[in-house]
N, C-alpha and C positions, 0 to 999 in steps of 0.2 A: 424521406430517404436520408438526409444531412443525420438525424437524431437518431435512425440505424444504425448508422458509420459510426456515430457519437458514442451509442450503447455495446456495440463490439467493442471499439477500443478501450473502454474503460473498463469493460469484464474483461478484456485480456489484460490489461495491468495488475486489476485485481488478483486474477489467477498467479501471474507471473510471480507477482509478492507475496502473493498465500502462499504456493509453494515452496520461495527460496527464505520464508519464512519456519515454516513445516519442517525444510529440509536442514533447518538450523543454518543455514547459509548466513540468514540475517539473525545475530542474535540477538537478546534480550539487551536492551539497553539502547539498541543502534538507534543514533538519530535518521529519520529517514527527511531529506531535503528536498522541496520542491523540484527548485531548478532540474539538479543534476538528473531526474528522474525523468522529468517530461524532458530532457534532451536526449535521455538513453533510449527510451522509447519514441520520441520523435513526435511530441505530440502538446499540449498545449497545456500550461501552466493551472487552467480551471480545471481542464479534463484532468489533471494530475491530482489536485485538490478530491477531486469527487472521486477517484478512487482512494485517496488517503480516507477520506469518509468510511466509504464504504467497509475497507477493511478494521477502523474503527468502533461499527458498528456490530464486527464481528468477532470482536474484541482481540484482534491482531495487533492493533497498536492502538497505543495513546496519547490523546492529545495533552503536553504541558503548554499552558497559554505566555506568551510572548517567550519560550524555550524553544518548542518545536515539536513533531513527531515521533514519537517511541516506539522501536517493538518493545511487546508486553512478553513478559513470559509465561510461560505457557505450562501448563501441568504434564504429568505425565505421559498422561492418557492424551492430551490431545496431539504432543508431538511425536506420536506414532502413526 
């Protein structure tokens, strides 16, 4: 049950940031910060991590090593 609870909260983060990504909210360049994420959403610092993953692997953002998390920008077609 714990790791149900676990897998909502992280596809709703992901959504959350795939959208305000999408919707150009977050632009190209923005560093995206652990902390402040998992205290906006209320929720813990790893589960933050594994959605920053996740949307990296979707190629929403990118990871610069010891810089931090990037949105990427995005073509055309996908920010439609």
């Amino acid at each position: 049950m714990i790791e149900s609870k676990h897998a909502r909260l992280v596809d709703e983060v992901v959504r959350s940031l795939s959208s305000a990504i999408l919707a150009g909210d977050l632009r190209p360049g923005h560093r995206l910060t652990v902390i402040p994420i998992a205290q906006a959403f209320g929720i813990s610092q790893s589960t933050t991590r594994e959605a920053l993953l996740m949307l990296e692997q979707r190629g929403l953002v990118s990871t610069n090593p010891r810089r931090g998390v990037f949105v990427t920008p995005l073509s055309e077609r996908e920010s439609m």
